[in-house]
N, C-alpha and C positions, 0 to 999 in steps of 0.2 A: 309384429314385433311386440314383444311385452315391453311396458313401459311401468316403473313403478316411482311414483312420485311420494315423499314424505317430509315433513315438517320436524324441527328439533326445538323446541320452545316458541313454534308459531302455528298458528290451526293455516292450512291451504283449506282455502273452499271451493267450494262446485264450480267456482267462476275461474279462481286461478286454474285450479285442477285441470278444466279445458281447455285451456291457454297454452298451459306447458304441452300436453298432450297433443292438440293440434301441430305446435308449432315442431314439436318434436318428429311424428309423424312424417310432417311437409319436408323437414330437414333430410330425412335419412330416407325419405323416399326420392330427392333429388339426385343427393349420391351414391346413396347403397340402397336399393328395394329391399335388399335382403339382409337388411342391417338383423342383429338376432335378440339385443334389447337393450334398454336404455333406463338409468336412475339419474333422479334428482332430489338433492335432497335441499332444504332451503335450512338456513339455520338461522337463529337471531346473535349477533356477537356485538354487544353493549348499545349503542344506536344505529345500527346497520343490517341490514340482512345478506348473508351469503348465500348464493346462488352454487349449488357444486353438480357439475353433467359428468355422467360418464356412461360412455357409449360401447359395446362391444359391436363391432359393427361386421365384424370376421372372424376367421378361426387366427388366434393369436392378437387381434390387432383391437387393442381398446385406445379410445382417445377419450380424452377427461378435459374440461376448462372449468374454472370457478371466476365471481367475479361478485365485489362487492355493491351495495350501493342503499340507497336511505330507502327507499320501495320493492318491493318482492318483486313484483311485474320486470320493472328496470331491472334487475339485477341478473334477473334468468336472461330475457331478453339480449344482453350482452355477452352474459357467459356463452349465449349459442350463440352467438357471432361471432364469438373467438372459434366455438366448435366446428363454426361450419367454414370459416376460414381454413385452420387445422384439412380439413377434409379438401375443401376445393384444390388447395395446394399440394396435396399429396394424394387425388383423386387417380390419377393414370398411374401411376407410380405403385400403389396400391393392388390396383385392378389385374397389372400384369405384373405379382409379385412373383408368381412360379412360373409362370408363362416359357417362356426358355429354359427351365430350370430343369435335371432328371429330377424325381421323386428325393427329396433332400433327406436326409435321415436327423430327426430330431431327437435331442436326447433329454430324461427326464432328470428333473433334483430336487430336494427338498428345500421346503423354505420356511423359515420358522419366524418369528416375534418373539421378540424375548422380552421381557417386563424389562423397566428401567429400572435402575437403583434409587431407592428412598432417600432422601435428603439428609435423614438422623444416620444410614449408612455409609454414607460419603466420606465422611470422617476418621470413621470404624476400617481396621484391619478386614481387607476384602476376606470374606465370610469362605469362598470355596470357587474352583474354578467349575461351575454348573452353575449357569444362569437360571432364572427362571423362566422357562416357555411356555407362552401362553394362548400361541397357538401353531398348527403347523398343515402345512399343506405342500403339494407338491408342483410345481412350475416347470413348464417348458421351454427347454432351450434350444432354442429353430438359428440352421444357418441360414446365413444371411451374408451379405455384404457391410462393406463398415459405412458407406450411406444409408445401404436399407437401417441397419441398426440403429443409426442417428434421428432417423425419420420417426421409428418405432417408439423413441427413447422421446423426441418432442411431439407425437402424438399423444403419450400417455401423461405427457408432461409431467416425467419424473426424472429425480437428478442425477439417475444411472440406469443401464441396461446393459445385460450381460448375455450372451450373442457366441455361435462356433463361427468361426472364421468360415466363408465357403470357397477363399482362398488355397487354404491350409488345412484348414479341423479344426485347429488349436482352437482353445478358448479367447475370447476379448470381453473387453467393457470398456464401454463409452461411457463418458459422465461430463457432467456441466460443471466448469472451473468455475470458483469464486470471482474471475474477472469478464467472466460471460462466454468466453470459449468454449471450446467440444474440446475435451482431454482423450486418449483413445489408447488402452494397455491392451498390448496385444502378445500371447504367448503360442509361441510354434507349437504343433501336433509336436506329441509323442512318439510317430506312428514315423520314424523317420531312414 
């Protein structure tokens, strides 16, 4: 497993450097041997250091944790324990994702980032409907179930995931309400 470790206004040393590495290692060889690679990036944000893991640990399935705290050491240290939590609990679940499944047909889309608007233009008569994009790439969208989706959606620990129904076809997305709930919009196939 490639592992790449990097620093954002803090030096990692040879000491820390083997720490995470080992500890990383040990992790994704408990649950996945064949995890395919893993980054950490350590940041400093005012008196604290943030710990952020993200693991791709299979075809489609990345899970991420971050976790604050006053020492780099601590700070990773708990982030992977959120990670390997993440994992223990969605360990079997994982393993026999297609297991019963035919061959699912995944479909591809693009995905773009678009610059924000500048603070002096907020004010200002919006300028043209063409955002600026600044970057783009293309993302796969695998059916799935609306639990697998939810699973997908808090391994990656992000606040939406969009999923073909493998009920239907149709499109879905799951997303995390502001009152902590799983939201879940779900539209029939076309194909009717």
């Amino acid at each position: 497993m490639q592992i790449t470790v990097t620093g954002q206004q803090i030096d990692v040393g040879d000491a820390l450097r083997g720490h995470i590495e080992d500890a990383i290692e040990a992790t994704s060889e408990k649950y996945f041997a064949d995890a395919i690679e893993a980054s950490v990036v350590l940041s400093r944000e005012s008196f604290r250091i943030r710990a952020s893991i993200a693991m791709h640990v299979g075809r489609g399935i990345h899970v991420r944790a971050q976790e604050e705290a006053d020492e780099a050491y601590a700070a990773f240290d708990v982030a992977l324990a959120h990670l390997a939590k993440r994992l223990r609990r969605n360990k079997r679940r994982l393993r026999d994702h297609h297991k019963d499944r035919d061959a699912a047909v995944a479909a591809s889309a693009p995905e773009y980032v678009i610059a924000p608007q500048a603070e002096d233009e907020a004010d200002d008569v919006p300028v043209a409907d063409n955002p600026v994009i600044i970057a783009e790439n293309q993302t796969v969208i695998e059916q799935l179930s609306v639990s697998e989706a939810v699973m997908r959606m808090d391994l990656a620990d992000a606040p939406a995931f969009v999923f073909r129904n493998s009920q239907h076809g149709g499109l879905g997305v799951v997303y995390r309400r502001g009152d902590g709930n799983i939201g879940w919009i779900d539209t029939p196939s076309s194909e009717a």
